[in-house]
C-alpha positions in Angstrom: -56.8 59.5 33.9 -60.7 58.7 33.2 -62.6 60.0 30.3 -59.2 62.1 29.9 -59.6 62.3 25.8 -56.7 63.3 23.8 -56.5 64.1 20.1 -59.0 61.5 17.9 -60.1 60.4 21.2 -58.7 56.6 23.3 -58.3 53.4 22.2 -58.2 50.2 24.3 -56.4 46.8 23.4 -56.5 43.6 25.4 -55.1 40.2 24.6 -56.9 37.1 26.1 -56.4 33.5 26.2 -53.6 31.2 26.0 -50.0 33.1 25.2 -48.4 33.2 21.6 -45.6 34.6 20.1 -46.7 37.2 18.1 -49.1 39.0 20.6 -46.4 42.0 21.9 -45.7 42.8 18.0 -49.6 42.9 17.4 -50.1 45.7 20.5 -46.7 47.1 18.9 -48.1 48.0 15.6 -51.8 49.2 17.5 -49.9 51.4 19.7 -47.5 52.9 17.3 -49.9 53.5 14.8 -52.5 55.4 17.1 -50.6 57.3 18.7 -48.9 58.6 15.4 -52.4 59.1 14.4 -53.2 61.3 17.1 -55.2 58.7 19.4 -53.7 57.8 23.1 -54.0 53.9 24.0 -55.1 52.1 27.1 -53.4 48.5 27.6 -55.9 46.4 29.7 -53.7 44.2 31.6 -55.1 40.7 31.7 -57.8 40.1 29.2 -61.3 41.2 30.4 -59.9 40.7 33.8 -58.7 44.2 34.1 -61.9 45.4 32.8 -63.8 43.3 35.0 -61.2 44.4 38.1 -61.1 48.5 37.6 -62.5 50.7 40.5 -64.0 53.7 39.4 -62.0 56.2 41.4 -59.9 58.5 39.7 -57.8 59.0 42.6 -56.8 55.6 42.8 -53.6 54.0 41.5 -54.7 51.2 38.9 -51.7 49.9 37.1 -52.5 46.2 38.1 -55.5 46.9 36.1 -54.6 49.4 32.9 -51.7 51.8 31.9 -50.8 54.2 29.3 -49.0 52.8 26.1 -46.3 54.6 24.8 -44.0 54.4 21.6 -40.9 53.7 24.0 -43.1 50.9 26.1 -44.0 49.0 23.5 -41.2 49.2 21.2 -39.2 47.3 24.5 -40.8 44.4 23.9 -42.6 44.4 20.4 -40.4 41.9 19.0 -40.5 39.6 22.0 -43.2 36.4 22.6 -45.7 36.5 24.7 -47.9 39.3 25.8 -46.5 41.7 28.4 -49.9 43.1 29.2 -50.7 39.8 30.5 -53.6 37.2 29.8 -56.5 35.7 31.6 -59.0 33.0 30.5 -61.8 35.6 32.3 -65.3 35.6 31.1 -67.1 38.4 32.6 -70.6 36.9 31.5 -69.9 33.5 33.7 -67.6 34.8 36.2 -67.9 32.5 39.4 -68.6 34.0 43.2 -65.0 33.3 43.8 -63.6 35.1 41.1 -65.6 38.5 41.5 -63.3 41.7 42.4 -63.3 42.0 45.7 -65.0 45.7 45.9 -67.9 44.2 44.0 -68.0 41.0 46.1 -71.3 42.6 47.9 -72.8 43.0 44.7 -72.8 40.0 43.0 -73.2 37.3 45.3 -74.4 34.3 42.8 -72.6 31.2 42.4 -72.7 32.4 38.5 -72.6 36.1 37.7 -72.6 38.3 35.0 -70.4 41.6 35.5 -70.8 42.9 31.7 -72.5 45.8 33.4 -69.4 46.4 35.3 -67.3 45.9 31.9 -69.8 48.5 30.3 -69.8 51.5 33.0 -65.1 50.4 33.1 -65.0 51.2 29.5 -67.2 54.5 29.7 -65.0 55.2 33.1 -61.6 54.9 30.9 -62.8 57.2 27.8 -62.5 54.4 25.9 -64.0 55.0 22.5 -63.0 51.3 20.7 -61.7 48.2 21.7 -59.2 46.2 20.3 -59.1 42.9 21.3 -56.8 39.9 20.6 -57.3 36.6 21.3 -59.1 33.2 20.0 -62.6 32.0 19.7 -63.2 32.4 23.3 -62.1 35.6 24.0 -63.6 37.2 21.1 -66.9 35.2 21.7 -67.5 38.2 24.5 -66.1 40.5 22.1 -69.0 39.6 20.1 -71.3 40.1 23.1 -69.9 43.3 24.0 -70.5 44.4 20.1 -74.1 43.4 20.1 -74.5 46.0 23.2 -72.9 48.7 21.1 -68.8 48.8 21.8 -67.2 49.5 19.1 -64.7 46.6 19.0 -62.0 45.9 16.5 -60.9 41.6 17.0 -57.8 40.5 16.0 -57.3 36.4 16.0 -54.7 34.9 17.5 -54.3 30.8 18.4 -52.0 28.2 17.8 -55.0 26.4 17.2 -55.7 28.5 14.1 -59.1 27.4 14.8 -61.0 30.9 14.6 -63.9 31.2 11.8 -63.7 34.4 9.1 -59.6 34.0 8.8 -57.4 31.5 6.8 -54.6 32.5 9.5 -54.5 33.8 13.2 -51.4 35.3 15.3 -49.2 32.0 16.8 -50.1 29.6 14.3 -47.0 29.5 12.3 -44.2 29.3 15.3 -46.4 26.7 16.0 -46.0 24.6 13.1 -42.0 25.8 12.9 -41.5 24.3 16.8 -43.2 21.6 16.1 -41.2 20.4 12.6 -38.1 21.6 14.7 -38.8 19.5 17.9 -40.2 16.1 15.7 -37.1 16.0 13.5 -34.6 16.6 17.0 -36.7 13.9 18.3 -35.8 11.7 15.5 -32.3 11.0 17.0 -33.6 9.0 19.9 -35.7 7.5 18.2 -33.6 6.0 14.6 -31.2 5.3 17.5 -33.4 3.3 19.5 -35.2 1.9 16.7 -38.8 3.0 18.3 -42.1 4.6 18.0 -42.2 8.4 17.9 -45.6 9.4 19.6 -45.7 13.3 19.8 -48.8 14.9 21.7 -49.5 18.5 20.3 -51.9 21.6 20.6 -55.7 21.3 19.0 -58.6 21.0 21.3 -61.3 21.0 18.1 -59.0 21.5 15.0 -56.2 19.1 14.1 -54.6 21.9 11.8 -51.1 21.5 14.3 -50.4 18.0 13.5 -52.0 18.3 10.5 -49.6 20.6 8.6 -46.5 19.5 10.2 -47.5 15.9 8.6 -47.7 17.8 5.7 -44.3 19.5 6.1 -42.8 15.6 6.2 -42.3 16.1 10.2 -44.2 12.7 10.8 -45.5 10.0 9.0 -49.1 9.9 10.4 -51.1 11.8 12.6 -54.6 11.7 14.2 -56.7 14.4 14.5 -59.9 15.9 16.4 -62.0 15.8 13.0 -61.5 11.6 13.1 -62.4 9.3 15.8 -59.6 6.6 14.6 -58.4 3.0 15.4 -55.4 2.5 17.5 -55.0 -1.1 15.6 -54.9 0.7 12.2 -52.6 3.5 13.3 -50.2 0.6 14.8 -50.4 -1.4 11.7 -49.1 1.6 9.6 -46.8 2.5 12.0 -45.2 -0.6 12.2 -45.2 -0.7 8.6 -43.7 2.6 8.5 -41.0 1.5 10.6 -40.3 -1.3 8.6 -39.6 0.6 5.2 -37.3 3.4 6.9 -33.7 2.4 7.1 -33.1 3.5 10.4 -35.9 1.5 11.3 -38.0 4.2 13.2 -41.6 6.2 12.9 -43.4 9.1 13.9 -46.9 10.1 14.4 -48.5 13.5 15.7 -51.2 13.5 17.8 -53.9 16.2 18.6 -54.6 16.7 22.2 -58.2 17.0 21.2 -58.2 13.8 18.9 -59.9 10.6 20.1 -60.0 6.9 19.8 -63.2 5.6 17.7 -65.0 3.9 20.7 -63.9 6.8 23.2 -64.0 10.1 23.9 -61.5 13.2 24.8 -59.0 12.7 27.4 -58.7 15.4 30.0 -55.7 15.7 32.0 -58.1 17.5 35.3 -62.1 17.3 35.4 -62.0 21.6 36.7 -63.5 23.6 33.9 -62.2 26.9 33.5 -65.3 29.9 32.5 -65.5 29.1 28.9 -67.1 25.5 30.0 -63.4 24.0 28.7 -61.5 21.3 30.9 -57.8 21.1 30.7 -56.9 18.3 27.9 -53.9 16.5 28.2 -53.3 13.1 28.7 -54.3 11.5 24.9 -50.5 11.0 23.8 -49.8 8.6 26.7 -53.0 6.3 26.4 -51.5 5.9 22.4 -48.6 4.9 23.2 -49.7 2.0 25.4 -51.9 0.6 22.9 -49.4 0.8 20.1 -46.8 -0.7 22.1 -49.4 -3.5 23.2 -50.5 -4.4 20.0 -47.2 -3.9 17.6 -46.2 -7.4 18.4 -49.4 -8.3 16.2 -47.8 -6.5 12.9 -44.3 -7.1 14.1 -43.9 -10.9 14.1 -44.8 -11.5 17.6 -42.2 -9.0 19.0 -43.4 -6.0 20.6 -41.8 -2.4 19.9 -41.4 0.1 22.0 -42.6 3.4 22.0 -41.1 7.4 22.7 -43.9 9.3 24.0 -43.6 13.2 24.2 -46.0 15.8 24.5 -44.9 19.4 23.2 -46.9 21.4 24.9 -45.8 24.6 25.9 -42.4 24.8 24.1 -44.1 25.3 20.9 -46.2 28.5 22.3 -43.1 30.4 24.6 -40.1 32.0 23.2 -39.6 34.9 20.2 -41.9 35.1 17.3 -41.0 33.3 13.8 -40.8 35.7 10.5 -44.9 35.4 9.8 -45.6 36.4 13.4 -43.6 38.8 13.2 -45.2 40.1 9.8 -49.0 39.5 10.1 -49.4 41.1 13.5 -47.8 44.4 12.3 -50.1 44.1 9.3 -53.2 42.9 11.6 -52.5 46.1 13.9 -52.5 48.3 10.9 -56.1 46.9 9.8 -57.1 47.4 12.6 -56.6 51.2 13.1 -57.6 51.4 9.2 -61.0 50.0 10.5 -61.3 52.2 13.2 -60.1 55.8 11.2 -63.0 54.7 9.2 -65.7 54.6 11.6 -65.9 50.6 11.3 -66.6 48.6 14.0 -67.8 44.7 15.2 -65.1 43.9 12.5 -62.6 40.6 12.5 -59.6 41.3 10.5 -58.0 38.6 8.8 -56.3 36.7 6.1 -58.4 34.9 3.5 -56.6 33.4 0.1 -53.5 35.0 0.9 -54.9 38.4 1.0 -55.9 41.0 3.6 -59.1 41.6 4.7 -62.0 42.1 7.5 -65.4 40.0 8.4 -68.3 40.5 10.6 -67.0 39.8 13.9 -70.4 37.8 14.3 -68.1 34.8 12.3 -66.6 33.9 15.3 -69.7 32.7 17.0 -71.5 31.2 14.0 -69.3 28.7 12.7 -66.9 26.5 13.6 -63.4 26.3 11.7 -62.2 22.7 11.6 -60.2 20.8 9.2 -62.2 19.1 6.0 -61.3 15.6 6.4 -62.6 15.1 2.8 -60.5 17.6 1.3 -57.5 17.4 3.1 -57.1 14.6 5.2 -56.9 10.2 4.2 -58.7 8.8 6.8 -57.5 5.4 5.8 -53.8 5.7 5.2 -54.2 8.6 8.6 -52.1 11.4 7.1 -52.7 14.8 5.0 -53.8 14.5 1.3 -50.9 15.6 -1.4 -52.1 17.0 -4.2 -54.2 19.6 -5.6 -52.1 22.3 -4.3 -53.2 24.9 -7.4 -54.4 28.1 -6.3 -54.1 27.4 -2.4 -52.9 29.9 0.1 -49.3 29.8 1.6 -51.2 27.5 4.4 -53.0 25.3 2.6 -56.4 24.9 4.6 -58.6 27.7 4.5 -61.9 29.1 6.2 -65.1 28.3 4.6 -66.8 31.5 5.3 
């Protein structure tokens, strides 16, 4: 099957990183699209795994690492969540001794290595003439790399997060927001009847736009964010006050994963780091709700209240895609084939102010995408602004590039 071209010649696609709805639709619309347009397409099963894992032998059977998409593949499972080409959180550039394939084990022997050689001479060895790869900052930080070294690579952005510079929107970001109002408001129950504290724990390592928007959206009544170290007495106080005023004599607040107290620092629910440098957070949601349960008693007359603590977590990122990931990965995979019929390449496609477009994938290296505290978020009352909505796009925050 190597340097086998057919018609306009072979694309590759990839998705990388943490699983979304919306990722199967995006390979959907790449697939379909090329292969009406005369190109054939690779699927790289897991990430830059599979192009870190491929033997260059012809002869071999490779499936675990690549296969041949075809209309009647793809359309199977184009409507479906997650990615059935799999995912990896593989970074060929840092790739520790223990992870290295083991036909190139004898090779690279460092504690540390860098197999973008071996990524270079996979992609020549598969005919594949561009790249299309889907994932968040990290994964198309060594799409970036790969660019700089002359692929021709095509990133598409995809994170619950929505955390990735050069686009207003990326792929997962709005079943996100839906699961999240969903869950909060069934949570609700338990806690009107109880008459607690609603502590809900969400996604957003660096970017509080997850519990931002569903604050927003009237799911809670606070929430706390990476952008903000905060006070655990002032977010108790309004809390409690929260309580007070609602009839059924209950409160919510949303917290970030990523968010963190004034005097501390990110909680992390194991010290490993995976190859992007990240530990696994996790943990921040618990430490809350001891503190507000501690110190309510000092904003509730001497009587302490207690507290509901739940952390989402991965029932806002499984299941089927909501309408909008359903409808900007179709539109994503068709800029993305637009891109490449034109000769583009080391382009970002993306939404900015509501409309279609592509950036320099370079964006996604350069700047960071975080929420603007001064324009969007009260760090005194700890909750979204409301107001001066004029001329905003349908999700409110955008990217400052």
């Amino acid at each position: 099957m190597a340097n086998v071209k057919r018609g306009k010649g072979t694309i590759g696609i990839l998705t990388g990183g943490g699983d979304v709805p919306g990722l199967n639709p995006a390979i959907r619309a790449v697939t379909i699209r090329a292969i009406r347009e005369h190109f054939q397409v690779i699927g790289i099963r897991r990430g830059w795994k599979g192009l870190t894992s491929c033997v260059r032998d012809k002869n071999l059977n490779q499936d675990e690492c690549f296969h041949i998409l075809t209309e009647e593949i793809v359309n199977r499972v184009g409507r479906t969540g997650g990615t059935f080409l799999h995912t990896s959180r593989t970074l060929p550039s840092r790739m520790p001794k223990n992870e290295v394939p083991e036909h190139l084990q004898d090779k690279y022997a460092d504690e540390i290595n860098d197999l973008t050689p071996e990524v270079l001479k996979n992609i020549d060895f598969l005919g594949i003439d561009s790249l299309v790869a889907v994932g968040g900052d990290d994964t198309l930080s060594y799409a970036v790399h790969l660019a700089k070294m002359g692929v021709k690579v095509i990133a598409i952005p995809k994170t619950m997060d929505n955390d990735v510079p050069g686009t207003d929107y990326c792929i997962g970001f709005s079943t996100c927001v839906t699961r999240t109002i969903e869950m909060t408001h069934s949570l609700r129950t338990t806690a009107g009847s109880h008459e607690r504290i609603l502590v809900i724990e969400v996604f957003g390592r660096y970017a509080g736009f997850t519990a931002l928007l569903p604050t927003m959206a009237g799911a809670a009544n606070r929430c706390v964010i990476p952008e903000y170290r905060f006070r655990s007495e002032r977010l108790t106080e309004l809390l409690v006050q929260d309580r007070f005023t609602n009839p059924s004599h209950y409160s919510v607040v949303l917290i970030s994963e990523g968010a963190m107290f004034e005097t501390g620092e990110m909680v992390f629910e194991k010290e490993e780091k995976d190859q992007y440098g990240h530990k696994k957070l996790g943990g921040i949601g618990d430490l809350v709700s001891a503190r507000i349960r501690e110190t309510s008693a000092r904003f509730n007359r001497g009587k302490k209240i207690d507290v509901i603590n739940q952390r989402l977590g991965y029932l806002v990122r499984c299941g089927n895609p909501d309408a909008v990931d359903s409808i900007v990965p179709m539109a994503f995979g068709n800029l993305a084939l637009n891109l490449i019929l034109d000769h583009s390449q080391g382009r970002l496609v993306g939404l900015r102010n509501g409309r279609y477009d592509d950036v320099p994938i370079e964006v996604v290296t350069s700047v960071k995408k975080v929420v603007d505290i001064e324009k969007y978020y009260n760090c005194e009352r700890l909750r979204p602004y409301y107001e001066r909505f004029e001329s905003k796009p349908l999700f409110i925050m955008t990217s400052d590039y």
